[in-house]
C-alpha positions as CSV (number, residue, x, y, z in Angstrom):
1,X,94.4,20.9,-39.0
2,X,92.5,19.1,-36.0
3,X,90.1,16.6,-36.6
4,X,86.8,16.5,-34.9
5,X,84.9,13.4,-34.2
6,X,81.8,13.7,-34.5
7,X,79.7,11.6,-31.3
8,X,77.2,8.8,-32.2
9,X,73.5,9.7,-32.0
10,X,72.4,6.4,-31.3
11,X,73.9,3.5,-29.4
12,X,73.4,1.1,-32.3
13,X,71.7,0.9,-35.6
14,X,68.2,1.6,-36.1
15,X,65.7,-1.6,-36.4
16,X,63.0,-1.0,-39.6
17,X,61.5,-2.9,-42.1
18,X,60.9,-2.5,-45.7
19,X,57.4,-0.7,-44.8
20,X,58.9,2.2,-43.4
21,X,60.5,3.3,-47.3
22,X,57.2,1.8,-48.7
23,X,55.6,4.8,-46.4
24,X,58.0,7.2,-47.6
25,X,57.2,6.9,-51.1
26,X,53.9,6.7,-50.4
27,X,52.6,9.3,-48.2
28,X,48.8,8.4,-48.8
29,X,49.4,5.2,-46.9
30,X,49.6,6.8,-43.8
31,X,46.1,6.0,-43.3
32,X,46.6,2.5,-42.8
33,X,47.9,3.1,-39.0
34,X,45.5,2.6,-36.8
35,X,46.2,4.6,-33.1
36,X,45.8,2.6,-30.2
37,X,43.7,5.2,-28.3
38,X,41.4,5.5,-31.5
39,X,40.8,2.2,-31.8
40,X,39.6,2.0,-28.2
41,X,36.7,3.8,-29.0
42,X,35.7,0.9,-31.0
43,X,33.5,-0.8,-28.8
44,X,33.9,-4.1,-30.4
45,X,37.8,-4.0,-30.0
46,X,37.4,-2.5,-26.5
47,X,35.6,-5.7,-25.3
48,X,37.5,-8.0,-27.1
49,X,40.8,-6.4,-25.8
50,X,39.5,-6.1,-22.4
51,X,38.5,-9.7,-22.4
52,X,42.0,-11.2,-23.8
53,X,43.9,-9.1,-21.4
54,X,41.7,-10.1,-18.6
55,X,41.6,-13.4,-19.1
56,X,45.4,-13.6,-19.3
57,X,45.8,-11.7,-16.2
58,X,43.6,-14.2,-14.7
59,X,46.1,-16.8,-15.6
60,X,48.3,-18.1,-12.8
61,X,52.2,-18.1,-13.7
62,X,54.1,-20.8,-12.7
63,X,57.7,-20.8,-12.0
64,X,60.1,-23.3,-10.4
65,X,62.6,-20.2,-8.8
66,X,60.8,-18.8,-5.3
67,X,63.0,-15.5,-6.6
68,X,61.1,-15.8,-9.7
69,X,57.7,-16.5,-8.6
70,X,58.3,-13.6,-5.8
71,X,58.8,-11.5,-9.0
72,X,55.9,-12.3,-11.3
73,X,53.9,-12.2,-8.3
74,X,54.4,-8.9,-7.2
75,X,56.3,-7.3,-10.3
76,X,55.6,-3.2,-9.0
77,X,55.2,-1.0,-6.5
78,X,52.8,1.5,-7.7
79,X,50.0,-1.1,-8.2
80,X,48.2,-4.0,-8.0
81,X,49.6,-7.2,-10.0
82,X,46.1,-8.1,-12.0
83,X,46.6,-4.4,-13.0
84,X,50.0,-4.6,-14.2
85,X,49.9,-7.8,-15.9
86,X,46.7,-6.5,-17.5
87,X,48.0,-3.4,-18.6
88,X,51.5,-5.2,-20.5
89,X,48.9,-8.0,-21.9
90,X,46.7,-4.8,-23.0
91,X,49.4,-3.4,-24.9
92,X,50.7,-6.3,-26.0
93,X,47.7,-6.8,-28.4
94,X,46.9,-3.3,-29.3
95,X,50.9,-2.8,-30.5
96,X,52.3,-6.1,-31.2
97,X,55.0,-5.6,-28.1
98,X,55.0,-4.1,-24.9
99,X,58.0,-3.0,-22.3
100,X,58.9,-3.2,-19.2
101,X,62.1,-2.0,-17.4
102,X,64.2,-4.2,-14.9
103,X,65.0,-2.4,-11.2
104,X,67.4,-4.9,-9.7
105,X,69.6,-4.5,-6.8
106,X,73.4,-4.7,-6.3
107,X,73.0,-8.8,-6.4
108,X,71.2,-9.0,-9.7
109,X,68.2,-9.6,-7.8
110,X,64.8,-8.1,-9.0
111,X,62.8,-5.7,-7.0
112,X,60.5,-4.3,-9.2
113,X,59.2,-4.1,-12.5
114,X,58.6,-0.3,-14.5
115,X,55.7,-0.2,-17.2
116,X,57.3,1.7,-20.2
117,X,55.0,3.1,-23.0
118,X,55.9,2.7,-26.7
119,X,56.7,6.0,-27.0
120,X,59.3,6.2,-24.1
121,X,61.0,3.0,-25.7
122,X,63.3,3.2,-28.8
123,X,65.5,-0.2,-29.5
124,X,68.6,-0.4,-31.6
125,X,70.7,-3.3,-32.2
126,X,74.1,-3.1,-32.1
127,X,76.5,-3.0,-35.0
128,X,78.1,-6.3,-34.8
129,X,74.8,-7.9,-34.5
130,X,75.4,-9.3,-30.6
131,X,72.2,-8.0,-29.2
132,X,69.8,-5.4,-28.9
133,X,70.2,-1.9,-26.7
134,X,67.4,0.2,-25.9
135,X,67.0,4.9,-25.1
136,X,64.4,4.9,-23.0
137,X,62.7,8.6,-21.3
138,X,61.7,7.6,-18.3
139,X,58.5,9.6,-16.2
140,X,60.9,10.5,-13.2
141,X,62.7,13.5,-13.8
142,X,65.7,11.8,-11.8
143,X,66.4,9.7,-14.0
144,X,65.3,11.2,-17.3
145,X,66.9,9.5,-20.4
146,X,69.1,6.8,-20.5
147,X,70.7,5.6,-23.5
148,X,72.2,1.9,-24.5
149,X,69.9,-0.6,-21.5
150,X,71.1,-3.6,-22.3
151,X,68.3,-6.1,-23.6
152,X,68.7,-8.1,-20.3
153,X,67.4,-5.1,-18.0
154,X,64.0,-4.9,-20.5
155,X,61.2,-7.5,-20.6
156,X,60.5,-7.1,-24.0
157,X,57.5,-9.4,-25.5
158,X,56.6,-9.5,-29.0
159,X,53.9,-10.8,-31.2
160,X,54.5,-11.2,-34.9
161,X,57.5,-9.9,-36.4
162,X,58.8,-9.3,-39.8
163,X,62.5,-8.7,-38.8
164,X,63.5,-11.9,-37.3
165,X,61.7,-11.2,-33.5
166,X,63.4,-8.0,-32.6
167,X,60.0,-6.2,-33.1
168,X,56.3,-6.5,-33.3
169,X,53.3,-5.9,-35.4
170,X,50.3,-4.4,-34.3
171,X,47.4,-6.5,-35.4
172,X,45.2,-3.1,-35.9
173,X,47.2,-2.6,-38.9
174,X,45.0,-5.6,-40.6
175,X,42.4,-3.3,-39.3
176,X,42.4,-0.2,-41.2
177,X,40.1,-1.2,-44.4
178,X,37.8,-2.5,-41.6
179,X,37.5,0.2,-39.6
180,X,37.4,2.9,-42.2
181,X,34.2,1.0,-43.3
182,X,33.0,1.2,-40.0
183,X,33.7,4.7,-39.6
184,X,31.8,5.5,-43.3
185,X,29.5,3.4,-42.5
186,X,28.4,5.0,-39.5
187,X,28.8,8.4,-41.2
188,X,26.3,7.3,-44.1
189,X,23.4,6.1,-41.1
190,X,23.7,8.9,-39.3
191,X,23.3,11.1,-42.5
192,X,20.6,8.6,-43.4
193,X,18.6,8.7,-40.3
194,X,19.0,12.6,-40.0
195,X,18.1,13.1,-43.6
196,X,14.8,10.6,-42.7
197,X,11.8,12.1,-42.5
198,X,10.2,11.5,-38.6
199,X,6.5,11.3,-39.4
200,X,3.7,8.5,-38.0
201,X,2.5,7.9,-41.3
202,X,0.6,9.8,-44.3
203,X,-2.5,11.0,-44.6
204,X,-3.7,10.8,-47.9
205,X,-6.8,13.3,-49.1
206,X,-8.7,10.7,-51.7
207,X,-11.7,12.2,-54.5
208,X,-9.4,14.6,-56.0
209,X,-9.1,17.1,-53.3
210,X,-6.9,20.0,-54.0
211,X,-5.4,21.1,-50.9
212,X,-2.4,24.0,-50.8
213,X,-0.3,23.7,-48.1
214,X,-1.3,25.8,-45.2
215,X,-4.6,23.7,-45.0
216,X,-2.5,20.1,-45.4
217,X,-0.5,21.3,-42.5
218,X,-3.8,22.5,-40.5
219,X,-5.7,18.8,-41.3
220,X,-2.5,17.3,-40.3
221,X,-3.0,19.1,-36.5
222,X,-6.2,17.9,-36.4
223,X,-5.7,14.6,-36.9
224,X,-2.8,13.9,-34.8
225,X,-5.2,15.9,-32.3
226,X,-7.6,13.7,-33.0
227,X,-5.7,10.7,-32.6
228,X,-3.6,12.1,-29.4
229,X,-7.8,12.3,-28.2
230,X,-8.7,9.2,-28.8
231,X,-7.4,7.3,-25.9
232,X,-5.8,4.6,-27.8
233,X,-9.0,4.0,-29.5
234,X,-9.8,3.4,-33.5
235,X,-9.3,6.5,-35.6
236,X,-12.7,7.4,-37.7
237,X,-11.8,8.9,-41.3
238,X,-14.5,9.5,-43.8
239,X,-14.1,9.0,-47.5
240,X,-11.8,11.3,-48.5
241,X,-9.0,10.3,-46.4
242,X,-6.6,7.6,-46.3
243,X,-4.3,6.6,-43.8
244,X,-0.9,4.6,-43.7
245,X,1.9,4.1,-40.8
246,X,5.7,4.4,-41.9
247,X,7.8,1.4,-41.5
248,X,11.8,1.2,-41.7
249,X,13.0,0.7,-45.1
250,X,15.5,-1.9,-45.5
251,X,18.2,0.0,-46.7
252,X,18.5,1.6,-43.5
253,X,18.3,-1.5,-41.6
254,X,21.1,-2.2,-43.4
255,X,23.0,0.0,-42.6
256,X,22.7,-0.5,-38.9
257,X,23.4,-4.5,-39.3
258,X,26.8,-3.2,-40.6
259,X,27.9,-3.3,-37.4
260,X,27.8,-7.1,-37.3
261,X,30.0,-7.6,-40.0
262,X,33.2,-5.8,-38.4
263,X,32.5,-7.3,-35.1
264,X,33.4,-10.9,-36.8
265,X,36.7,-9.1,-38.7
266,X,38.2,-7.9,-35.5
267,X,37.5,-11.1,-33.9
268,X,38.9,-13.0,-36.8
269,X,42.2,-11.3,-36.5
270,X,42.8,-11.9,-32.6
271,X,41.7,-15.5,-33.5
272,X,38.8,-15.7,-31.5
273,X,35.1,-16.3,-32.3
274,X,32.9,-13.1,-32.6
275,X,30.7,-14.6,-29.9
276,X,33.1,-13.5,-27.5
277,X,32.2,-9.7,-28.6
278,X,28.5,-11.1,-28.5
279,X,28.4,-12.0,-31.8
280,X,26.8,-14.9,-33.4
281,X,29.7,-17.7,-32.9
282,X,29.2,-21.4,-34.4
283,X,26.2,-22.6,-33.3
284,X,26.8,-25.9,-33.9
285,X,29.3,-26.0,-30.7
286,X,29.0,-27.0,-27.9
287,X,30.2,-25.2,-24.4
288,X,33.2,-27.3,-24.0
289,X,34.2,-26.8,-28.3
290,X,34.2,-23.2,-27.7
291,X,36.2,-23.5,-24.1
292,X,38.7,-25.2,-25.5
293,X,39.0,-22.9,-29.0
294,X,39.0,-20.1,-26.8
295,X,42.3,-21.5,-24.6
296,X,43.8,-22.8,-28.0
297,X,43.3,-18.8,-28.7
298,X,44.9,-18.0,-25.4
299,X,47.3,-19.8,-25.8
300,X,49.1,-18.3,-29.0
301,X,50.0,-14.9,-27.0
302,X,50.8,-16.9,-23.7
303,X,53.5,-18.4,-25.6
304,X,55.1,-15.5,-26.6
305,X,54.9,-14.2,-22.8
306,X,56.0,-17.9,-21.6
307,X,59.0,-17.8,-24.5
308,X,60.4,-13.9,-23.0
309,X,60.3,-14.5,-19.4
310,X,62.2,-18.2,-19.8
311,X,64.8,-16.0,-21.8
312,X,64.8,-13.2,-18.9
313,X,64.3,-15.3,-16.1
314,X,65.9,-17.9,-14.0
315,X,63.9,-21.6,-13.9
316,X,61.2,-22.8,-16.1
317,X,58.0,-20.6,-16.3
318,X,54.7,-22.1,-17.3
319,X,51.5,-19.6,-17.2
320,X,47.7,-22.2,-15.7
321,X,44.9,-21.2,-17.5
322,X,42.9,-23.1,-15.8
323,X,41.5,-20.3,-13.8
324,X,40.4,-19.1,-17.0
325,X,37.6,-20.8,-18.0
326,X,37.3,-22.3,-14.8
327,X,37.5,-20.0,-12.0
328,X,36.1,-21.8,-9.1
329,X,37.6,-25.0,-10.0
330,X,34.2,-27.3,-9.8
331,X,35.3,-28.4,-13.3
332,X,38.6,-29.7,-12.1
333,X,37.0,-31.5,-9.0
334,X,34.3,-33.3,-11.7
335,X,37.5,-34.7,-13.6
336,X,39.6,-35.5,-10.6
337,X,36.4,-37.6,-9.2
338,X,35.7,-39.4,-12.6
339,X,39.4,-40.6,-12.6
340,X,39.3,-41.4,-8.8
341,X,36.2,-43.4,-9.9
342,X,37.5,-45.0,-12.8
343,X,40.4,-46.1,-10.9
344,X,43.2,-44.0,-12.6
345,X,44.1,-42.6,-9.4
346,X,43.4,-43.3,-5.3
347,X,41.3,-41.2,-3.1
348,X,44.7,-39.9,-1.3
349,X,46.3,-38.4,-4.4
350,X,43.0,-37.1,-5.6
351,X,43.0,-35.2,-2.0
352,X,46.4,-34.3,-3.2
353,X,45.8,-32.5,-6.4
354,X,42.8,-30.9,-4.8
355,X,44.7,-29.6,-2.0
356,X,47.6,-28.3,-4.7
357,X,45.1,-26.8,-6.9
358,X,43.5,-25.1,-3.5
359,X,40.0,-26.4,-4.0
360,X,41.3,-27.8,-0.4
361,X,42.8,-26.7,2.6
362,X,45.8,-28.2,3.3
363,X,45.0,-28.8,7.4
364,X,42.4,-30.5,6.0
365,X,41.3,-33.7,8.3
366,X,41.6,-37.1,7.7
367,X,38.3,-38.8,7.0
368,X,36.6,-40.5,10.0
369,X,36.5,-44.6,9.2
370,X,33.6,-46.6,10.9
371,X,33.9,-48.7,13.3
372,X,31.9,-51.8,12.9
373,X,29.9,-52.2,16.2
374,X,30.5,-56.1,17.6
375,X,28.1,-57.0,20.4
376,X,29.1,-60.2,23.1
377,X,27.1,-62.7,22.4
378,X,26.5,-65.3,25.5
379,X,26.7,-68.9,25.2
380,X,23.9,-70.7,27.6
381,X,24.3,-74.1,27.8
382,X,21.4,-76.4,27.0
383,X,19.3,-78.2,29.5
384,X,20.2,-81.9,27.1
385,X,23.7,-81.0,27.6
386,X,23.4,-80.5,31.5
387,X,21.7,-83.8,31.5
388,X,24.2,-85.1,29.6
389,X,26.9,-84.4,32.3
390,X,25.0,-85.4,35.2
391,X,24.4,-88.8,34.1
392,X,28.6,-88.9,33.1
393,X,28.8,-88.2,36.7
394,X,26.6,-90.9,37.8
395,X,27.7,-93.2,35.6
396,X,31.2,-92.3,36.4
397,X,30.5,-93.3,40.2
């Protein structure tokens, strides 16, 4: 009788964690995944994503290969580099990883870099532990699926992990309690603002009057009439009436403030102070205390970028975020003229770091020394000392 083999599914065993089984025996914990393009809609984490991503975009990358700095500079053909690098950083804090496929050349050499979604990237590691493979469905329809990409054609950057770095964690999973108060809470003031009842005031009828409710509703025409008439003017009221303006109640106000409170969680969890997203910050700091805990934040997914591309790429990589906080650099020229003046460096090398940093051109002119203007001065001799010699003469005869 023959015997059949049956072919493998998948190029390598499947990566999961103990979460996945957790899941399974818990279907009603589904709710704590929180999808990307949901949270989005969240204006708070919108900002605060678009801001990171931005900012790390901005960031200049470093690299001591031209090949790789040609690269990293220009990594794709179908758009612009800010908008690539933005896009990864992007994903990279909404998922806890993000993708990008290797197109290289006969010679090893990189030509350009392919944006992969989550969903078109499915890693497996291999069965003796070596390495990681990934499937990925590519967009073209020439080239479709292809199965087993060795982990040195994929820039794959990762966050947090709870397998050892061969995956990521999104931090919106942290998130979900969060945002499901948001979303109730949002529910419960809309329902308690419809519910409210949209009136000026009330008009109270004083002296035991006994009013049914056709002439309440025709007294309360005529006085908003009457007030509508009156030109922004005092309202008259006799005796029997009584007048009072609605205010707010604080319950409500409540309610709205809610929004506050989720701002700072969402910002707590990227690391960063909520007065990024506008919030209320520390107050107590100064500009240069929040510049510096906002690089220290920046700094904590750079390094994970920084750690990938060294493992990828040829030559040390190092990412400036200089630009960051200080884009056009009068910053740098205020620190590089204290130390000039403090006699930590020479004027020439603080030309030099100005000119490498491109504050300035590097054509630029030497400076123009000035020349000290000497006059001829004429010696006349005295009339004592022409006497002088004419007697010498004499006497000399």
């Amino acid at each position: 009788m023959p015997v059949f083999k049956m072919p493998k599914s998948s190029p390598g065993l499947a990566i999961a964690d103990d979460s996945y089984i957790l899941h399974f025996l818990d279907p009603d914990n589904n709710s704590k995944y929180v999808d990307a393009r949901t949270a989005l809609q969240n204006s708070d984490i919108y900002s605060l994503i678009y801001q990171l991503s931005a900012d790390m975009a901005d960031a200049k990358f470093v690299a001591e290969s031209s090949r790789t700095q040609g690269i990293l500079d220009n990594p794709t053909l179908t758009s612009n580099v800010h908008a690539f690098w933005q896009s990864m950083f992007a994903q990279l804090l909404l998922g806890g990883e993000t993708y990008a496929y290797r197109w290289r050349n006969d010679n090893g050499t990189d030509t350009q870099w392919e944006y992969l979604r989550p969903s078109q990237v499915t890693p497996f590691l291999l069965e003796d532990g070596s390495g990681l493979v990934y499937n990925v469905t590519f967009d073209e329809p020439e080239v479709g699926v292809v199965q087993a990409i060795p982990q040195s054609n994929m820039i794959h950057i990762r966050l947090l992990s709870q397998n050892g770095g061969k995956t990521g964690i999104s931090p919106l999973a942290s998130l979900a309690d969060e945002l499901a108060i948001r979303d109730s809470s949002n529910r419960l003031t809309l329902a308690a603002l419809g519910r409210s009842i949209m009136a000026p005031g009330i008009l109270s009828v004083t002296k035991g009057g006994l009013l049914n409710g056709k002439m309440k509703a025709q007294r309360s025409k005529e006085f908003m009439k009457q007030m509508n008439n009156s030109d922004n003017g005092p309202i008259v009221l006799d005796d029997l009436e009584k007048y009072e303006p609605l205010e707010i109640q604080g319950n409500v106000a409540q309610l709205l403030n809610q929004a506050s409170w989720t701002g700072a969680q969402i910002a707590k969890v990227y690391g960063v102070s909520d007065s990024v997203i506008n919030g209320q910050g520390d107050q107590q700091s100064s500009i240069d205390m929040m510049n510096a805990n906002y690089l220290q934040s920046l700094s904590r997914f750079t390094n994970s970028v920084i750690a990938e591309l060294n493992n990828k790429l040829a030559g040390q990589i190092k990412m400036d975020l200089r630009p960051v906080i200080d884009p056009t650099g009068d910053a740098y020229v205020t620190n590089i003229s204290n130390l000039q003046k403090n006699g930590t460096i020479a004027s020439n090398q603080a030309t030099w770091l100005l000119q490498q940093a491109g504050y300035l051109p590097e054509d630029l002119p030497e400076k123009e020394q000035s020349q000290a203007q000497v006059q001829a001065v004429q010696v006349v001799p005295s009339n004592d000392a022409t006497k002088g010699g004419v007697n010498n003469d004499e006497d000399s005869n």
